[in-house]
N, C-alpha and C positions, 0 to 999 in steps of 0.2 A: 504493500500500500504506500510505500513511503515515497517511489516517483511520483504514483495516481496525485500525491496529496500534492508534491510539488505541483504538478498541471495545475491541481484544483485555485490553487496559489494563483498562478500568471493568471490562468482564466479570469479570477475576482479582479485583477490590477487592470486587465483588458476591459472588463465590464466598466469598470470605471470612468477609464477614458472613451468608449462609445457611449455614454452616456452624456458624456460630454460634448461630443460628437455632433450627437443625435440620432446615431447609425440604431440604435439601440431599438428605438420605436419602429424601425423599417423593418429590420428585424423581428421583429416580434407580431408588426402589422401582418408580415407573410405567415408566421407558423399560424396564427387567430384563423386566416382566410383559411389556409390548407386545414387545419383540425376539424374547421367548422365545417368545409365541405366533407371530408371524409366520413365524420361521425355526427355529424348533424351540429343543430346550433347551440341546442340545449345544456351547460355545461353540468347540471346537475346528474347527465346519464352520459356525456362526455369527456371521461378521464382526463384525456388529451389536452380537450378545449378547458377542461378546468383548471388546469396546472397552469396551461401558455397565459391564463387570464389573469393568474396568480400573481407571474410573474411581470404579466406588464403594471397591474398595481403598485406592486412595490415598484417597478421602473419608474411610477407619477406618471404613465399614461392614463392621458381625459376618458372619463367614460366612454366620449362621443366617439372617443377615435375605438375604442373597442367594441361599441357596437354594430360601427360602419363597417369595420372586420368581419364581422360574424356575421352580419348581412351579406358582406359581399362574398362570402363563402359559402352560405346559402341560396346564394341566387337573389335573393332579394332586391340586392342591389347590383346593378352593373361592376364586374371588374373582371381583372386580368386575371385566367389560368396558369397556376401558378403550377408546375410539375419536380416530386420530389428527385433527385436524383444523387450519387453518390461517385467525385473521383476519384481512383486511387494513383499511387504514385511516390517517389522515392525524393529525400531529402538529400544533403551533404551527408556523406559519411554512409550513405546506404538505407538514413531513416527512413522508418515505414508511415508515409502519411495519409489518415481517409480524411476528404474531403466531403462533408455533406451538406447540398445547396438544394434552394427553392428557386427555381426559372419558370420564365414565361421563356424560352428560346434554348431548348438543350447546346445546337452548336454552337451559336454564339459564347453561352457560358463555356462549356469545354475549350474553344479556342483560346478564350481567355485565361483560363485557368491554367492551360497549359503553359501558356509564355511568361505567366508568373511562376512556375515550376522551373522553366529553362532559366528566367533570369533570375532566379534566388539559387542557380547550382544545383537544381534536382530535376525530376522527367516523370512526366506522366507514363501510369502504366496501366495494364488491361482490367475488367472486372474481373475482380473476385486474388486479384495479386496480393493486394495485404492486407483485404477485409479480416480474413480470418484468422489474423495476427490479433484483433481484438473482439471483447466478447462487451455484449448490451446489458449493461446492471443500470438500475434505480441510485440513487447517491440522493442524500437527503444530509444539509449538514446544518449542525443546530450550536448558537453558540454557548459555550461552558455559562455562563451567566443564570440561561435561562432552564435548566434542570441540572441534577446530579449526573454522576455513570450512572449508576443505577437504577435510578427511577427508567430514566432513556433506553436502557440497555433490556430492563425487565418490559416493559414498551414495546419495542421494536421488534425483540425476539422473539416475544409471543404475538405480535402481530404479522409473522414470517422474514424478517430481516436476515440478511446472512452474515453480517460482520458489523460493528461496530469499533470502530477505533478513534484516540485520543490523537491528536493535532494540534499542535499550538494552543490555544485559547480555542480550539473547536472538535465538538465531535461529528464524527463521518462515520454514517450508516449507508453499508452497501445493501441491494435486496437482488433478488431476481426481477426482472422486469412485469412480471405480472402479478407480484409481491407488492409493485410498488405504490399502487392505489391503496392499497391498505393498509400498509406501514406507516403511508403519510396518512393516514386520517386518523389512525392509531393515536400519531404524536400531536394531532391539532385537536382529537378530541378531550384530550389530554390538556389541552391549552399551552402548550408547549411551542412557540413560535420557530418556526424553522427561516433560518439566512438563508438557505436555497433548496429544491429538490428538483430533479430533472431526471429523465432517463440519458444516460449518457455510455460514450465507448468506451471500454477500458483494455488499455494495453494488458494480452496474456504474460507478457515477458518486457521486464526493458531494457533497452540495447545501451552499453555504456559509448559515450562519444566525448570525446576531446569539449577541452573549453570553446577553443576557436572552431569546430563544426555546431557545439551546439549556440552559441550566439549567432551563426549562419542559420541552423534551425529554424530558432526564433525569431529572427526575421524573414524570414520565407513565410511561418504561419502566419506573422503580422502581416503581410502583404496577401494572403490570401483572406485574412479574415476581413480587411480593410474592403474587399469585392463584395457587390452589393449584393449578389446571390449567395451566397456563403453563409451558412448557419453556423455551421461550429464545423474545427478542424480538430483531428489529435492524431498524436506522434507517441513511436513508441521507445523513444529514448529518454534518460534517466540523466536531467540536467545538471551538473554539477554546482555542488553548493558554490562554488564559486561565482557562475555565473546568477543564481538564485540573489547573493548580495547585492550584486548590480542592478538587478529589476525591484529591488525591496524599496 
C-alpha cells in the first residue's frame, strides 16, 4: 500500500490545483453526464451518479451546474455524447500507464494522447498491454480527526472492506469494487465524514524507477491529466521519497 498511498498523495496536490484551474468542474460535468446516462438520473438507485454528485459538492459545484449534468445525461436536455474509453501505454523507464478518458471524438483524443506520450519520453501501446498490471478497488479515505482505528476498522470490515491502513494523519480503506457502495454508506451512516471515496486502479506491483525517470513520470501524467478528456491516469511505479519532498 505504501506506493498506492504515495499516488493517493500527488493525486490530492493535483486536485488542488485543478480546482484552481477550474478543470475540476469539466471534469466532473463529464462523469455526472456519462453516470447519468448509463444508470439513469436518479442518484438515490445510482451508485455511480451518487458518488460523482458527492464529489462535485464538496468540489463547490452550483447545484444548477449538477443538474444541467444529469439532465443532459438523461436526455432531457441537449448535449454532447460523451464515450468512455481507456489508453494504455509506456512511460520513461518502461512505466506502465492507463489512461482513462470521457470523448465526444475517440480519434481525435487518441491522437492527442499519443503525442503527449511521445513528447513526455513514452509511447502509446495496444488494448489490454498494461491494463492488467492493475486491479479496480473502492479506496475510501477518512481523516484521523474524525473516528478512531477502531471504530473505522470494526465499520468497514463488517460492512465488506478488504484492508484498512494508517497514512499520515489518514486512514485508507481499500474494498472490492462492488463492496464499495456499502462500505461507504456503512461509514456515513455512521456519521463518519469521509475526504474522499472513489473506485479507483491500483497498481498489482510497483516498478522501482530512478529519481530522474520518475520526475519525467510525473510530468508526463501532468500533461496528460492537464487534456480535457482525461479523467484520471495511474502509473505503476513506486516514486521515491525523494522526489515525494519536492511535490510536498
Amino acid at each position: 500500500m505504501s506506493g498506492h498511498s504515495k499516488w493517493a498523495s500527488i493525486k490530492h496536490k493535483k486536485a488542488l490545483v485543478d480546482s484552481k484551474r477550474g478543470k475540476v468542474f469539466t471534469k466532473l460535468i463529464k462523469e455526472i453526464t456519462v453516470a447519468a446516462r448509463v444508470g439513469g438520473g436518479d442518484p438515490n438507485s445510482n451508485p455511480r451518479l451518487r458518488t460523482v454528485i458527492q464529489s462535485a459538492k464538496a468540489a463547490n459545484m452550483p447545484a444548477d451546474n449538477i443538474d444541467r449534468a444529469v439532465k443532459k445525461g438523461t436526455g432531457e436536455l441537449e448535449g454532447v455524447t460523451y464515450e468512455e474509453v481507456n489508453y494504455e501505454g509506456y512511460g520513461p523507464q518502461g512505466v506502465a500507464i492507463l489512461v482513462q478518458c470521457l470523448t465526444d471524438n475517440k480519434n481525435r483524443t487518441a491522437s492527442e494522447i499519443r503525442n503527449i506520450f511521445n513528447k513526455g519520453g513514452g509511447s502509446m501501446a495496444g488494448a489490454g498491454s498494461v491494463a492488467w498490471l492493475f486491479e479496480k478497488k473502492g479506496l475510501i479515505v477518512v481523516s484521523k480527526g474524525k473516528a478512531t482505528e477502531d471504530q473505522l476498522m470494526e465499520i468497514a470490515l463488517s460492512a465488506g472492506a478488504d484492508d484498512l491502513t494508517t497514512v499520515d494523519d489518514k486512514f485508507e480503506i481499500l474494498t472490492d469494487p462492488h463492496d464499495f457502495w456499502s462500505v461507504r454508506e456503512a461509514i456515513e451512516k455512521a456519521k463518519i465524514p469521509t475526504e474522499s471515496a472513489q473506485l479507483t486502479m491500483i497498481p498489482k506491483n510497483q516498478a522501482p524507477v530512478s529519481t530522474d525517470a520518475a520526475r519525467s513520470v510525473l510530468k508526463l501524467i501532468e500533461d496528460l491529466e492537464d487534456h480535457d478528456d482525461v479523467q484520471n491516469v495511474y502509473a505503476n511505479c513506486d516514486i521515491p521519497d525523494e522526489v515525494m519532498k519536492e511535490i510536498a
